[in-house]
N, C-alpha and C positions, 0 to 999 in steps of 0.2 A: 504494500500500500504506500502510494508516495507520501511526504511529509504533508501535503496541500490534502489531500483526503483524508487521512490521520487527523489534522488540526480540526478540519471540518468537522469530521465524528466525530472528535470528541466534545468541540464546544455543542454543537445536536444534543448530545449524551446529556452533557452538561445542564443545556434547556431544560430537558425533561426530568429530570432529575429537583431541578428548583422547583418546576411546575407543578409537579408529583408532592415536594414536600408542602408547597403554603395550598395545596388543593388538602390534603391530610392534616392540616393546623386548622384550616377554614373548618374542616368535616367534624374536626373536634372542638372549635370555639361553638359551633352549630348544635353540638348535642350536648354540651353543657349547659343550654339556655333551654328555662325552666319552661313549662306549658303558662299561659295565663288563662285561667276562669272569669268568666264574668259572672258572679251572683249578684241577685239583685235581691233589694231587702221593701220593708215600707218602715222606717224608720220613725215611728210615732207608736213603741209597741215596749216603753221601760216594763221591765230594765232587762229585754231579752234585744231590741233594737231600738237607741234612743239617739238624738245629736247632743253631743256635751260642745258646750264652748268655754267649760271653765277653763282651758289653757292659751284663750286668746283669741283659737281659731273652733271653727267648725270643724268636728267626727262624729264619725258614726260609732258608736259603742253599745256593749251590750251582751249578755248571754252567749245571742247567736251568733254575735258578730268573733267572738274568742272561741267558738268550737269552730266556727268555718275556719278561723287560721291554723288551731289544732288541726284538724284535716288536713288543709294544707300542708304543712308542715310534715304526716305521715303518708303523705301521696306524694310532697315533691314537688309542688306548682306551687303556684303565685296567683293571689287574689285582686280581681278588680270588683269592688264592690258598687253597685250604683243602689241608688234611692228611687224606688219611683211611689205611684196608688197603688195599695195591697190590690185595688181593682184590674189593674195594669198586669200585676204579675204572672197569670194563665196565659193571656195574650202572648208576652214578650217571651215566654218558653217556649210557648207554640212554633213560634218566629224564627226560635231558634238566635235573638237577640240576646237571649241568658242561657249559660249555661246550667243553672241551677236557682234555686231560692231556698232563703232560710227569712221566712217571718210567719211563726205561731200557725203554719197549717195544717190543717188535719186532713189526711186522706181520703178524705169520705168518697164515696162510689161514684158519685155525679161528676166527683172532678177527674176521676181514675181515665173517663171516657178521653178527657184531653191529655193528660200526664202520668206521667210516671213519680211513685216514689219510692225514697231509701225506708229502712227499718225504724220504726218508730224510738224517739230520742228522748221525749221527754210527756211529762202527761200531766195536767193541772185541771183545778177544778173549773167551774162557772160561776162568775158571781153578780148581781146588782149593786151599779155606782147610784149613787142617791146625795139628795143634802144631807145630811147628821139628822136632822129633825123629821124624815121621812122612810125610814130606811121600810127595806122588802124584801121579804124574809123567806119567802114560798111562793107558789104558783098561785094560790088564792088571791094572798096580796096585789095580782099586779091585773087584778081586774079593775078594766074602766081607767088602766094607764095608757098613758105614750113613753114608749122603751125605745131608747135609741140603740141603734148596730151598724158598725163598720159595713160598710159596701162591700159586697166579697165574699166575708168572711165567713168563717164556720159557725160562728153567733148567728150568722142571719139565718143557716136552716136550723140551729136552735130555738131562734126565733118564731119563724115558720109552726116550728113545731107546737110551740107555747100559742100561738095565736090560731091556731087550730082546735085547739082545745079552749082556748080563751075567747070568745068571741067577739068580748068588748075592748082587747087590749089593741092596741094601735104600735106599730111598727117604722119606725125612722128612722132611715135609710142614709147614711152619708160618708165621705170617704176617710174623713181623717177622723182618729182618735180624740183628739185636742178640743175639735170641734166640737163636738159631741159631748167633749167633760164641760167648753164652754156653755152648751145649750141645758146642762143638768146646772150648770150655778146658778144662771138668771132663770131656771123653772120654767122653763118652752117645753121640756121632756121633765117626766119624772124618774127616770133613770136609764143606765147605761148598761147593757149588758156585755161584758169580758170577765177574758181568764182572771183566776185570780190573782196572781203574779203582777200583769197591770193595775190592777185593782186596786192593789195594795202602793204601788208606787205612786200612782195618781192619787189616791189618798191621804197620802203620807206627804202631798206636794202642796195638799190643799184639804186644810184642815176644816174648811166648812164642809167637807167629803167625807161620806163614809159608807162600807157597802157591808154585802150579805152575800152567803154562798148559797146556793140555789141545790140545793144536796142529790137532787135528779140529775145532773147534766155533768158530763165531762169534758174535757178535749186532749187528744192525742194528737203533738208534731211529731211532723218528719219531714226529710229534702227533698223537695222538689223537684223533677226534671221534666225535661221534653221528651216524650215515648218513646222516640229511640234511641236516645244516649247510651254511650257505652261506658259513664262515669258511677251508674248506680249502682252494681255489685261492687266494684272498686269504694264506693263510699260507704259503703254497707260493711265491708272489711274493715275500714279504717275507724267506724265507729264501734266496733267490736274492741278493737286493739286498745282505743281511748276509753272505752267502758274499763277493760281489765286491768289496765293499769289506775286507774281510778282518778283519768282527768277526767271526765266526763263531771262526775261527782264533785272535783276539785272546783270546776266551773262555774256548775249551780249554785255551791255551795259560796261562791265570791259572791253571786249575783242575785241572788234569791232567799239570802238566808234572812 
């Protein structure tokens, strides 16, 4: 081979060689970058999703918002959380806009038709928000009321269910939480029905507030998905592993107790 062919091959060689290794550095900077999730919350649901601005700025905190990072955490990805109306949240899985939701839902059948969910995580009662000086205590009591309920939510076929049997009680429908505790302090509604868990924190935020547990009704959460995600057995694992080692409990037990 002459000197001029020689040189040739070998800067050739050369080329491929350098091209080969940052195409192998690229292939490895590429699989160490983590998956992002986008779950989506309704963020008016203390102290399982709440916004804190005690540190200056606006976040989301809360419950759910520290087991999704748990997860995270035993899956390996990285969370984007967005806020939207709990009304919003079937839509946007549908859409395939969220990869998941964690805010207070319950599985029930009617939603099963559009969604998919994980293994149930956590489980609280039902109760009546009210002024102090009205409280409602049982299903009798809340004859010839107006009971307000989150738009969406699993209260509202609770709801349903109570105004079936109730014939004079009246049902009020609206999206945000807040609202709703606003329309039980000026007396537009005589009370609010949620989990206990909120119940108790809105209570406790506003001490002309005070509620009742409804001893017939419960709710069981669990996560959300779009029918055919491939993230739900994998979360269903990972809340097993966080059950046994006993963050799950560590969690509640921050946020709930």
């Amino acid at each position: 081979m002459s000197d001029l062919k020689y040189k040739t091959f070998s800067f050739l060689v050369g080329i491929f060689l350098c091209v080969a290794l940052i195409s192998c550095g690229d292939s490895e900077r590429s699989s160490d970058k983590k998956i992002t999730l986008t779950m989506v919350t309704s963020g008016d649901n203390p102290p399982f999703e709440f916004h804190d601005t005690s540190r200056g700025k606006d976040g989301l905190v809360g419950a759910d918002i520290d087991i999704a990072h748990a997860l995270a955490n035993e899956l390996g990805i990285t969370l984007d959380i967005k806020d939207i109306d709990f009304n919003s949240i079937v839509p946007a899985l549908q859409t395939h806009r969220a990869d998941f939701s964690m805010a207070l839902m319950t599985p029930s059948e009617e939603r099963k038709k559009n969604i998919a969910f994980s293994d149930i995580y956590y489980t609280s009662r039902i109760a009546v928000v009210t002024l102090q000086a009205k409280t409602l205590e049982s299903e009798n009591s809340l004859e010839g009321k107006k009971i307000g309920v989150q738009l969406g939510s699993t209260n509202e076929q609770a709801a349903k269910q109570l105004a079936n049997k109730i014939k004079s009680l009246q049902i009020i429908l609206l999206n945000k939480l807040g609202e709703l505790i606003q329309e039980v302090r000026v007396g537009r509604i005589d009370g609010l029905l949620v989990e206990e868990v909120p119940a108790k924190a809105y209570t406790e935020a506003n001490k002309d507030l005070d509620y009742r547990i409804l001893q017939e009704y419960q709710s069981s959460f669990a996560i959300a998905f779009p029918k055919d995600s491939p993230w739900i057995e994998k979360f269903n694992v990972a809340l097993k592993k966080l059950k046994a080692r006993g963050k799950l409990e560590e969690i509640t037990r921050k946020w709930l107790k």
